[in-house]
PQR file of N, CA, C, O and H, with PARSE charges and radii, in Angstrom:
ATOM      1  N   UNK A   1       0.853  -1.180   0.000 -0.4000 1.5000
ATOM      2  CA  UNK A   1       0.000   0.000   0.000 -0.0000 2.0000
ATOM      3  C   UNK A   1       0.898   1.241   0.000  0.5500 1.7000
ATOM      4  O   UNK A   1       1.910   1.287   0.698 -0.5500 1.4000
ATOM      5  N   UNK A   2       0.548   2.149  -0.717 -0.4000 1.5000
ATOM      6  CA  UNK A   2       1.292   3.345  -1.127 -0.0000 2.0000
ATOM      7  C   UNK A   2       0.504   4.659  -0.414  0.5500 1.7000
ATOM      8  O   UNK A   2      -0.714   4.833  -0.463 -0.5500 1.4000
ATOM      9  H   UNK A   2      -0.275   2.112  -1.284  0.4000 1.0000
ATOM     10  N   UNK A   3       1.481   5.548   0.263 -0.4000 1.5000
ATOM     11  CA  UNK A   3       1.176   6.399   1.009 -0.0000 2.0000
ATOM     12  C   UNK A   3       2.128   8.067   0.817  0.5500 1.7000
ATOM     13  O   UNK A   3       3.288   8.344   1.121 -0.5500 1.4000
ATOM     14  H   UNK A   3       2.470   5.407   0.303  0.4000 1.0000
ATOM     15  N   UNK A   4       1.115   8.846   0.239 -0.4000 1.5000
ATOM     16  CA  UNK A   4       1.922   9.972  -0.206 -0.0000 2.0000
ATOM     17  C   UNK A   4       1.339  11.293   0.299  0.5500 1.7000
ATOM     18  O   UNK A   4       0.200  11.111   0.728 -0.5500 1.4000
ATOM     19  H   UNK A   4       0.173   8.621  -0.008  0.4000 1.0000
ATOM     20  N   UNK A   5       1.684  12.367   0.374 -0.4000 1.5000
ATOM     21  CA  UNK A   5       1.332  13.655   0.385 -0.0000 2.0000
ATOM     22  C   UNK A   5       0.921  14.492  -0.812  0.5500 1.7000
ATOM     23  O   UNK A   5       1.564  15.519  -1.034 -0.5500 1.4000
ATOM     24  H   UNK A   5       2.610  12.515   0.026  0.4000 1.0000
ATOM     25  N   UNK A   6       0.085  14.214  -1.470 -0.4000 1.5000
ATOM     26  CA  UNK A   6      -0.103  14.450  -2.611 -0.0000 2.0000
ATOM     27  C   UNK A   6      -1.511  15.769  -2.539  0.5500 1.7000
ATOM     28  O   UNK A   6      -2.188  16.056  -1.552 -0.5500 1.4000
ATOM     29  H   UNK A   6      -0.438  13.380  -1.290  0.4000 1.0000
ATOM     30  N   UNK A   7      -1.569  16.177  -3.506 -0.4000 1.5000
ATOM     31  CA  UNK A   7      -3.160  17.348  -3.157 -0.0000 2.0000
ATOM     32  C   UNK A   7      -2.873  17.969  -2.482  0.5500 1.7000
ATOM     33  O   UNK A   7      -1.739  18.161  -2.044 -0.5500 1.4000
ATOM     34  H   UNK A   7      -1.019  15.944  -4.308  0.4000 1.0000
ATOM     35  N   UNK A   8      -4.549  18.801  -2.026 -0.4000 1.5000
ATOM     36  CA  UNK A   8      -3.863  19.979  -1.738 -0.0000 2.0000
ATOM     37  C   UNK A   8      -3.339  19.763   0.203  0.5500 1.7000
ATOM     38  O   UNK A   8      -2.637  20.659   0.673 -0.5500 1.4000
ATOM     39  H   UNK A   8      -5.470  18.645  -2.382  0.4000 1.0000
ATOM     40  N   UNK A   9      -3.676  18.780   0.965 -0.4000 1.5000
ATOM     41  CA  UNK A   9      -3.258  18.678   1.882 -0.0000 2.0000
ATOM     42  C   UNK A   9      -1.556  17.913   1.816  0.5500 1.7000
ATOM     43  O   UNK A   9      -0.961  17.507   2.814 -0.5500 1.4000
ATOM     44  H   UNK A   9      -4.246  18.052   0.583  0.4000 1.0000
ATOM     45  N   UNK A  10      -1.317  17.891   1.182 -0.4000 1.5000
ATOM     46  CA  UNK A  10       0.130  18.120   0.908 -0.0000 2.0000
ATOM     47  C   UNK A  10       0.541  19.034   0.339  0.5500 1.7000
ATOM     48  O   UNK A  10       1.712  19.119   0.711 -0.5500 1.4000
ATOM     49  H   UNK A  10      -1.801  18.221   0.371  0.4000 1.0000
ATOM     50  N   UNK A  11       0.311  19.931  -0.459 -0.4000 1.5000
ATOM     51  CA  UNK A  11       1.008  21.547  -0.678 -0.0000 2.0000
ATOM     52  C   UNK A  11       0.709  22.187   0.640  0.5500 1.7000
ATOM     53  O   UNK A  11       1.628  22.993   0.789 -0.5500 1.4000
ATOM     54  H   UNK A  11      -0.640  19.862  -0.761  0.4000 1.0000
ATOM     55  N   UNK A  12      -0.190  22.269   1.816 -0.4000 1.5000
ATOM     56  CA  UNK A  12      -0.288  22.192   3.348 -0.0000 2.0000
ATOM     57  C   UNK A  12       0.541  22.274   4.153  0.5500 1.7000
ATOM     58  O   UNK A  12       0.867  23.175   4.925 -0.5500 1.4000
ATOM     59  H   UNK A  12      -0.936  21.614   1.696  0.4000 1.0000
ATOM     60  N   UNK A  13       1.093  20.762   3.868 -0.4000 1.5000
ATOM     61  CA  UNK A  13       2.099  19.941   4.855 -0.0000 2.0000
ATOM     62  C   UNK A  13       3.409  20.172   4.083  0.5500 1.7000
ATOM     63  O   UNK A  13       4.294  19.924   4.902 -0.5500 1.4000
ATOM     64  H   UNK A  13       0.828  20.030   3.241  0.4000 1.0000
ATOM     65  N   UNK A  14       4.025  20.554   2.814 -0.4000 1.5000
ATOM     66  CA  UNK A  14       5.273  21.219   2.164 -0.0000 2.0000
ATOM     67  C   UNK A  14       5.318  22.414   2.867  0.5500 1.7000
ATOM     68  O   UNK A  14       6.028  22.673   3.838 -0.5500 1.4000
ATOM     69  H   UNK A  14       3.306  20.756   2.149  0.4000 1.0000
ATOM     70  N   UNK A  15       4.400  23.217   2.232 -0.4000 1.5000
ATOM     71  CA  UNK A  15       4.193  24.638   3.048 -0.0000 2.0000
ATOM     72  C   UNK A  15       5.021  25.048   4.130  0.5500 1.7000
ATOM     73  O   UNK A  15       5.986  25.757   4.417 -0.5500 1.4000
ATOM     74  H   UNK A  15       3.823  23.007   1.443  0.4000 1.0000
ATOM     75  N   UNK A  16       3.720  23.829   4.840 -0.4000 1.5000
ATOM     76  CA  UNK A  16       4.439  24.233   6.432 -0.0000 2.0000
ATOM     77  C   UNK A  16       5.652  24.017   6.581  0.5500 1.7000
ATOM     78  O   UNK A  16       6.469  24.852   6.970 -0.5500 1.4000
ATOM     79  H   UNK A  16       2.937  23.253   4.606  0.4000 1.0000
ATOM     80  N   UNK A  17       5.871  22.905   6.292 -0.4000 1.5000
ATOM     81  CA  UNK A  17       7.190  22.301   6.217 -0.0000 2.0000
ATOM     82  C   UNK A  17       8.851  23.428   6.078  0.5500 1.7000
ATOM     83  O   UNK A  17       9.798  23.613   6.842 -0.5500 1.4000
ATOM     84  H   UNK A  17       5.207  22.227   5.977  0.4000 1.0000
ATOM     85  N   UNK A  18       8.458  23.992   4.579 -0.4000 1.5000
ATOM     86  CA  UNK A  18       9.264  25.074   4.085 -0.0000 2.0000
ATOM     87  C   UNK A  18       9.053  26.416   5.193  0.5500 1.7000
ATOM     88  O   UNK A  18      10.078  26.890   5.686 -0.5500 1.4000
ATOM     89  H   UNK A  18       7.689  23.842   3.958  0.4000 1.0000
ATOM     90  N   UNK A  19       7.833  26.954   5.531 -0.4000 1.5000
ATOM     91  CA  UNK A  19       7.622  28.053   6.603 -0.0000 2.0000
ATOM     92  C   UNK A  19       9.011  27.604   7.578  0.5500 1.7000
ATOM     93  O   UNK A  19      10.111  28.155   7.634 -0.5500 1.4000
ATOM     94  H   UNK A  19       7.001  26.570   5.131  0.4000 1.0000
ATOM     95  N   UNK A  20       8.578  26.579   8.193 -0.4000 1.5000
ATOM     96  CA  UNK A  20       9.374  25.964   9.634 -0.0000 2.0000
ATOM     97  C   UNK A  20      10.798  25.880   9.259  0.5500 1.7000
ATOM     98  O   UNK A  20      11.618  26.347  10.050 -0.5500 1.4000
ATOM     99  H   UNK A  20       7.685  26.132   8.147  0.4000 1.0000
ATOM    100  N   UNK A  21      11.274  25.251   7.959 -0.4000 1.5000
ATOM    101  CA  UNK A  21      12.871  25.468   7.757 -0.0000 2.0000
ATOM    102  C   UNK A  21      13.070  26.916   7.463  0.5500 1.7000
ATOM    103  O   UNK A  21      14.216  27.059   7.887 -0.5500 1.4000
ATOM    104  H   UNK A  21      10.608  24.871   7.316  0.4000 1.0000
ATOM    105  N   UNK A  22      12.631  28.316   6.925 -0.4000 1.5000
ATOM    106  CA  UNK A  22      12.938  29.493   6.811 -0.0000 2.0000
ATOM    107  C   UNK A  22      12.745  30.550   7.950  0.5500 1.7000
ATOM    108  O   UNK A  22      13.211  31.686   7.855 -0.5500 1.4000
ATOM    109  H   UNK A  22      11.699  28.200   6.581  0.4000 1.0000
ATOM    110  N   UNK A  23      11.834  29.990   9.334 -0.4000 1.5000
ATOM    111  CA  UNK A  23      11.798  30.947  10.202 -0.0000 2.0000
ATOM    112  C   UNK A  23      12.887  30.057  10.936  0.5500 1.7000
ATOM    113  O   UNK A  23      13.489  30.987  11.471 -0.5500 1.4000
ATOM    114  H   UNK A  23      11.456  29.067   9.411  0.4000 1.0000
ATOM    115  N   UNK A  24      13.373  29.251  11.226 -0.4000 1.5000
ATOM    116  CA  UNK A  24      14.608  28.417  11.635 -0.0000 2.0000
ATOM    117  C   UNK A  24      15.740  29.349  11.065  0.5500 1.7000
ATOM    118  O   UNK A  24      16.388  30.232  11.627 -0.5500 1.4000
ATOM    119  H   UNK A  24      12.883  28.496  10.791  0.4000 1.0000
ATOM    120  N   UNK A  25      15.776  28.858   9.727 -0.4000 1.5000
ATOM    121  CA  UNK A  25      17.073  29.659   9.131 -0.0000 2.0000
ATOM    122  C   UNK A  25      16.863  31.264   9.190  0.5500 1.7000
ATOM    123  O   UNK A  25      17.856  31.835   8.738 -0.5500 1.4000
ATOM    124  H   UNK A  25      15.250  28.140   9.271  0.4000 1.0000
ATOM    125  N   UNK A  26      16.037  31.985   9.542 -0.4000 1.5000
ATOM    126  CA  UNK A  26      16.389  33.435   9.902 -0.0000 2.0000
ATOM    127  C   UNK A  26      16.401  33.601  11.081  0.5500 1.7000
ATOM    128  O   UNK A  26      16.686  34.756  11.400 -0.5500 1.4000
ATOM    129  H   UNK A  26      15.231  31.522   9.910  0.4000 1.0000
ATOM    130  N   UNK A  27      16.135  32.664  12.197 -0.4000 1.5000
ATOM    131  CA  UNK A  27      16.310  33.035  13.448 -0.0000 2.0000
ATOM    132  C   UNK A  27      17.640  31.849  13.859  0.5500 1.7000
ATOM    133  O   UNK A  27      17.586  31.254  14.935 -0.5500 1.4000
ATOM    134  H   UNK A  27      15.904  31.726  11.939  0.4000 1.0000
ATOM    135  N   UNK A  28      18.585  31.650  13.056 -0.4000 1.5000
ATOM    136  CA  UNK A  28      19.690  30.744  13.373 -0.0000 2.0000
ATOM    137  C   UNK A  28      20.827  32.165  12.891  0.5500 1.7000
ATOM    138  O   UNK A  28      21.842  32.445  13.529 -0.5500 1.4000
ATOM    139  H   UNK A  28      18.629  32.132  12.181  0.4000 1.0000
ATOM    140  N   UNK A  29      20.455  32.750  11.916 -0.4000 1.5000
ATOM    141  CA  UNK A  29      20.988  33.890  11.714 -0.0000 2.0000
ATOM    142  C   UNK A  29      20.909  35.118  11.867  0.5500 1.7000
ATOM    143  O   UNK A  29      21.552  35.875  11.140 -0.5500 1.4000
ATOM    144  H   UNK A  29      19.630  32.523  11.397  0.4000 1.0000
ATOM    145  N   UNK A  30      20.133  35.547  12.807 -0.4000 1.5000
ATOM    146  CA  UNK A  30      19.527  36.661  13.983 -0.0000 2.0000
ATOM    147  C   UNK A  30      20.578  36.783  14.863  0.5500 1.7000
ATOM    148  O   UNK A  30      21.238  37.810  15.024 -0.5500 1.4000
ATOM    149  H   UNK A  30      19.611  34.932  13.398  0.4000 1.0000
ATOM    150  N   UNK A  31      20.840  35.015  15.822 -0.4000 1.5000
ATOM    151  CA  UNK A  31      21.364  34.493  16.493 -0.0000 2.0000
ATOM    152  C   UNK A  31      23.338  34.676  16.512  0.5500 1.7000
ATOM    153  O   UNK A  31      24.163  35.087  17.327 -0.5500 1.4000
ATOM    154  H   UNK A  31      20.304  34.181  15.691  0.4000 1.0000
ATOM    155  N   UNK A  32      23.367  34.236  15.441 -0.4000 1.5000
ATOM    156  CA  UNK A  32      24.745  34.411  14.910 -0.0000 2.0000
ATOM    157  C   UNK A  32      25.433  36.100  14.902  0.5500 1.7000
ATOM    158  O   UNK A  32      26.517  36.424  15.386 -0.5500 1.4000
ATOM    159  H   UNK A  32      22.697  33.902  14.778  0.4000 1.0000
ATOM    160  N   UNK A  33      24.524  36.925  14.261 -0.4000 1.5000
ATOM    161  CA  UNK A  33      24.691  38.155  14.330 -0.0000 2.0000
ATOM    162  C   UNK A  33      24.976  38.708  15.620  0.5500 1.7000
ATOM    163  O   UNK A  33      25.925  39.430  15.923 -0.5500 1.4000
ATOM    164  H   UNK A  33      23.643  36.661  13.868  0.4000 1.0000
ATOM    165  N   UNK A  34      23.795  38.172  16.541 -0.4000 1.5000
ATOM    166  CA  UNK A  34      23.728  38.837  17.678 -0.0000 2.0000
ATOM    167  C   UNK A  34      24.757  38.528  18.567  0.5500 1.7000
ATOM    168  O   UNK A  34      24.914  39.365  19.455 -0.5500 1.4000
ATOM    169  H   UNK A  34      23.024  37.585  16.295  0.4000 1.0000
ATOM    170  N   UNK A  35      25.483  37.587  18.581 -0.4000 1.5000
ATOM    171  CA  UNK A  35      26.471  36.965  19.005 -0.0000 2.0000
ATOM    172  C   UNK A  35      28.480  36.955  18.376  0.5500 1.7000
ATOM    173  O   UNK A  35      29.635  37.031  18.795 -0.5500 1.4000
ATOM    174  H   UNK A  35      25.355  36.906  17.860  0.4000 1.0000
ATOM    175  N   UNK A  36      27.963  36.860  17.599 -0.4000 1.5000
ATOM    176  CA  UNK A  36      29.222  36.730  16.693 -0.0000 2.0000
ATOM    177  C   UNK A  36      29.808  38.513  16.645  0.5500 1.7000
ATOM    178  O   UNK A  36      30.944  38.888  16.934 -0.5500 1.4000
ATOM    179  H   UNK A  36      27.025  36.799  17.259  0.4000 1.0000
ATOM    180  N   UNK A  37      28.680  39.360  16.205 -0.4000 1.5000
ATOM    181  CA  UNK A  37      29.572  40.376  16.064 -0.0000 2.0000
ATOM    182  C   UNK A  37      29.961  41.349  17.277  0.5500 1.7000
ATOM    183  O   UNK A  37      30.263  42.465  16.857 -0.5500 1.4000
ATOM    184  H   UNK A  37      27.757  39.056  15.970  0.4000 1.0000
ATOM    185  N   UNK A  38      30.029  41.234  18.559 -0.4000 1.5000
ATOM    186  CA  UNK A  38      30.739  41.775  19.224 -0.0000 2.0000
ATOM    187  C   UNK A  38      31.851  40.684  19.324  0.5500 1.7000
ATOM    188  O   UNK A  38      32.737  41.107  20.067 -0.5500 1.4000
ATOM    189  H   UNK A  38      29.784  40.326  18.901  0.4000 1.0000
ATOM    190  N   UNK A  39      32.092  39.612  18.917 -0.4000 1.5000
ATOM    191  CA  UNK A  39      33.591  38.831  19.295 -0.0000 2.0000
ATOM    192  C   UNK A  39      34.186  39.605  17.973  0.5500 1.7000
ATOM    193  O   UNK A  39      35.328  39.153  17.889 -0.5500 1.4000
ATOM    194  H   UNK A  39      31.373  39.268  18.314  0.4000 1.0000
ATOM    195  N   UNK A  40      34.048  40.301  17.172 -0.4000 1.5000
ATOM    196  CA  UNK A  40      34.613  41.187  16.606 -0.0000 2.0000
ATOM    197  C   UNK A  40      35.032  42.393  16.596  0.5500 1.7000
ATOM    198  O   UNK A  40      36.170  42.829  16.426 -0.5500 1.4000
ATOM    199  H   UNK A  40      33.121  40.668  17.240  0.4000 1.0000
ATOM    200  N   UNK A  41      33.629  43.147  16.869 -0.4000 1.5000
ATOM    201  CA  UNK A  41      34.151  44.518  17.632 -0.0000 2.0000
ATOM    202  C   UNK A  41      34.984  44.879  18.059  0.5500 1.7000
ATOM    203  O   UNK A  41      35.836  45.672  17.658 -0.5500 1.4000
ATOM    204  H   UNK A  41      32.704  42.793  17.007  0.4000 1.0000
ATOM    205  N   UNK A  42      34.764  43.919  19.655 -0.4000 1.5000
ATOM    206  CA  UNK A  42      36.008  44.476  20.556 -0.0000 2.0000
ATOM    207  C   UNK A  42      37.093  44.311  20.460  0.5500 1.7000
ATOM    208  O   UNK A  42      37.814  45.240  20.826 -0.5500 1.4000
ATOM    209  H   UNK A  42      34.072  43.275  19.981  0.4000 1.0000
ATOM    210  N   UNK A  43      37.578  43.371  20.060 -0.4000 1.5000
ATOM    211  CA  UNK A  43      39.008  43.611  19.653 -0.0000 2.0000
ATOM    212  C   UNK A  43      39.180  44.410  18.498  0.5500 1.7000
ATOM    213  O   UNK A  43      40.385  44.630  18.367 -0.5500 1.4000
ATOM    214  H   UNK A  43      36.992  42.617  19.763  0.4000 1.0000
ATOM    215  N   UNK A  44      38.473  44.977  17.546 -0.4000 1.5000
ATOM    216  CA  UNK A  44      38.767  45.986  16.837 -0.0000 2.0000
ATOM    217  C   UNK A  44      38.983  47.264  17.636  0.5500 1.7000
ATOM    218  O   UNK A  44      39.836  48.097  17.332 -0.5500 1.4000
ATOM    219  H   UNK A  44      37.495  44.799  17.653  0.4000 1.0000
ATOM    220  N   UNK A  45      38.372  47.343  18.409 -0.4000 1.5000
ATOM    221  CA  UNK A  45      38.063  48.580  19.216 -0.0000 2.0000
ATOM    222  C   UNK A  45      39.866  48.423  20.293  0.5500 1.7000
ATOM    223  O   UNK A  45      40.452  49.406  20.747 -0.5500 1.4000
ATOM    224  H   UNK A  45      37.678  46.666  18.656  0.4000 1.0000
ATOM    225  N   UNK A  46      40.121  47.658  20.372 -0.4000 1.5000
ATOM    226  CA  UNK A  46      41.213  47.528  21.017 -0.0000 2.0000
ATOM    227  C   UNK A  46      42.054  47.758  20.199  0.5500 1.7000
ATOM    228  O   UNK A  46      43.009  48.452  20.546 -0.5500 1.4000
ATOM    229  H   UNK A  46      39.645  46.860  20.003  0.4000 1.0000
ATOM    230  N   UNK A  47      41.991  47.350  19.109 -0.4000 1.5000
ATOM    231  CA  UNK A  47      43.436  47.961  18.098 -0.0000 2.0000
ATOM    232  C   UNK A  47      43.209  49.190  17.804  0.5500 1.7000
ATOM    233  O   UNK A  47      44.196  49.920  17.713 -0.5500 1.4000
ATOM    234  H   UNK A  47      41.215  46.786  18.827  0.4000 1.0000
ATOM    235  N   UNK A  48      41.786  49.800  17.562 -0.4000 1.5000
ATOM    236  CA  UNK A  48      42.127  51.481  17.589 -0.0000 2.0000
ATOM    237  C   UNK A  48      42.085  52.190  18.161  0.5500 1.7000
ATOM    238  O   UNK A  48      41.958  53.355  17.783 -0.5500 1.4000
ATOM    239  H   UNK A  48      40.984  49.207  17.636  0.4000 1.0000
ATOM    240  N   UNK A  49      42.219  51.621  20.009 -0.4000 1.5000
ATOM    241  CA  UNK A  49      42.818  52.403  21.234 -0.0000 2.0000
ATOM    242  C   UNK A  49      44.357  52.185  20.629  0.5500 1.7000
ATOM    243  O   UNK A  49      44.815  53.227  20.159 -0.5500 1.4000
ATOM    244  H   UNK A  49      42.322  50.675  20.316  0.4000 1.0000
ATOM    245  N   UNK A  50      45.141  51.161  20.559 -0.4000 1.5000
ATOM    246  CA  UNK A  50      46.514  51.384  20.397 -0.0000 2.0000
ATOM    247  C   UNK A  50      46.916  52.231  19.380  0.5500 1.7000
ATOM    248  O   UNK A  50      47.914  52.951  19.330 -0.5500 1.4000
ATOM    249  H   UNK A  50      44.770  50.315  20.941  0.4000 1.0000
ATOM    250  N   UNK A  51      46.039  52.067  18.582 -0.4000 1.5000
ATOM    251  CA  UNK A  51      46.259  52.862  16.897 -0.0000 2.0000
ATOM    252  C   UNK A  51      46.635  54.318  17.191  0.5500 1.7000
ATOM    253  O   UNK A  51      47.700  54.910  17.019 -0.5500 1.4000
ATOM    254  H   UNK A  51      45.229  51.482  18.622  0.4000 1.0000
ATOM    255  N   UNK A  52      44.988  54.889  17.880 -0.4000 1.5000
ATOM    256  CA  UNK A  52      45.021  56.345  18.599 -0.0000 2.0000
ATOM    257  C   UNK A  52      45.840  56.913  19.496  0.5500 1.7000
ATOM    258  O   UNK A  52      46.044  58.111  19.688 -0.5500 1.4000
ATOM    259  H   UNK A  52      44.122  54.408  18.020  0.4000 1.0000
ATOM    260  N   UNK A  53      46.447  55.665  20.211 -0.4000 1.5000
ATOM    261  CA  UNK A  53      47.756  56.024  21.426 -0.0000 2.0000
ATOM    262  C   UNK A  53      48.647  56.123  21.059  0.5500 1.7000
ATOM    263  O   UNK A  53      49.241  56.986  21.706 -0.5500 1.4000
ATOM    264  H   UNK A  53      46.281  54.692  20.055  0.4000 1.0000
ATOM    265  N   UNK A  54      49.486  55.556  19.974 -0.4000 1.5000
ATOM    266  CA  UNK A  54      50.399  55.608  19.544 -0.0000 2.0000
ATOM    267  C   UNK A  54      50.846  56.765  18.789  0.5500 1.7000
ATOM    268  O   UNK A  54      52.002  57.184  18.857 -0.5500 1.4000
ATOM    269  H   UNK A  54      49.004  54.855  19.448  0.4000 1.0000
ATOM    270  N   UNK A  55      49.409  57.585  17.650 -0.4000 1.5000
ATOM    271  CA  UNK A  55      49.741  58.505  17.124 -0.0000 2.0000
ATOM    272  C   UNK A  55      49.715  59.492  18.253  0.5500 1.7000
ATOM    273  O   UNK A  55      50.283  60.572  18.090 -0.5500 1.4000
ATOM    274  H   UNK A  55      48.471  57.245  17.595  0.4000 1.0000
ATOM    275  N   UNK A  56      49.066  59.202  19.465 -0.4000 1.5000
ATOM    276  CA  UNK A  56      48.901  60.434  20.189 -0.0000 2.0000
ATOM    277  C   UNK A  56      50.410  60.910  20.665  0.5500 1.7000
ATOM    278  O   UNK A  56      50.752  62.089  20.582 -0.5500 1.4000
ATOM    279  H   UNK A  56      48.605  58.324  19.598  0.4000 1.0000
ATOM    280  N   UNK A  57      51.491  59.619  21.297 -0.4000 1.5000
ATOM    281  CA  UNK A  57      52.506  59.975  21.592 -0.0000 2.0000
ATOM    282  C   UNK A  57      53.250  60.544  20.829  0.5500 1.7000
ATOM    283  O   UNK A  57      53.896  61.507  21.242 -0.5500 1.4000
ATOM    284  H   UNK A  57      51.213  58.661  21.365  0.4000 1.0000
ATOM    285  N   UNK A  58      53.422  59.901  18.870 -0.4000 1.5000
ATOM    286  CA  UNK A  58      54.093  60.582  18.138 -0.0000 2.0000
ATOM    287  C   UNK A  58      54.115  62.036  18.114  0.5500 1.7000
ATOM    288  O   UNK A  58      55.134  62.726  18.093 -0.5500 1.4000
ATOM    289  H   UNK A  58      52.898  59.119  18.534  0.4000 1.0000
ATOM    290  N   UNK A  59      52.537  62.579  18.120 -0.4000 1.5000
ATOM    291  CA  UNK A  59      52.208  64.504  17.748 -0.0000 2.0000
ATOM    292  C   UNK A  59      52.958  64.969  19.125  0.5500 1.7000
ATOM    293  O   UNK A  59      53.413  66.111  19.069 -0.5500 1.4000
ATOM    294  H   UNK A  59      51.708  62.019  18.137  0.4000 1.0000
ATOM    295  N   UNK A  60      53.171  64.224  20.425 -0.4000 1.5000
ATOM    296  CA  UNK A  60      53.190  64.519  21.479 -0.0000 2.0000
ATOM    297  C   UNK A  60      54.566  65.016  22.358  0.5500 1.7000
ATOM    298  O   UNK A  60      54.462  65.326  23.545 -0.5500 1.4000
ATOM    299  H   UNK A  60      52.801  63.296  20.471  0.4000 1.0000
TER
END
């Protein structure tokens, strides 16, 4: 016996299906953002305290 998702209660159950993997994948990458980019920042922000200190001593 053969058992499929076929009609329209399977364009339904794809649907949903596809909904549930794309609010996943934009809230897996919400996530990442929200996280990931201060482990970047701050150490940027630390190299252009030294950056700024350094020229400060040169003018100085």
């Amino acid at each position: 016996m053969e058992h499929s998702f076929g009609g329209p209660f399977g364009t339904l159950f794809a649907g949903l299906g596809l909904g549930a993997f794309y609010a996943a994948l934009i809230w897996i990458n919400v996530l990442l953002g929200v996280f990931l980019t201060p482990l970047f920042l701050v150490p940027l922000t630390w190299v252009q305290d030294a950056v700024l200190a350094k020229r400060a001593r040169k003018t100085a």
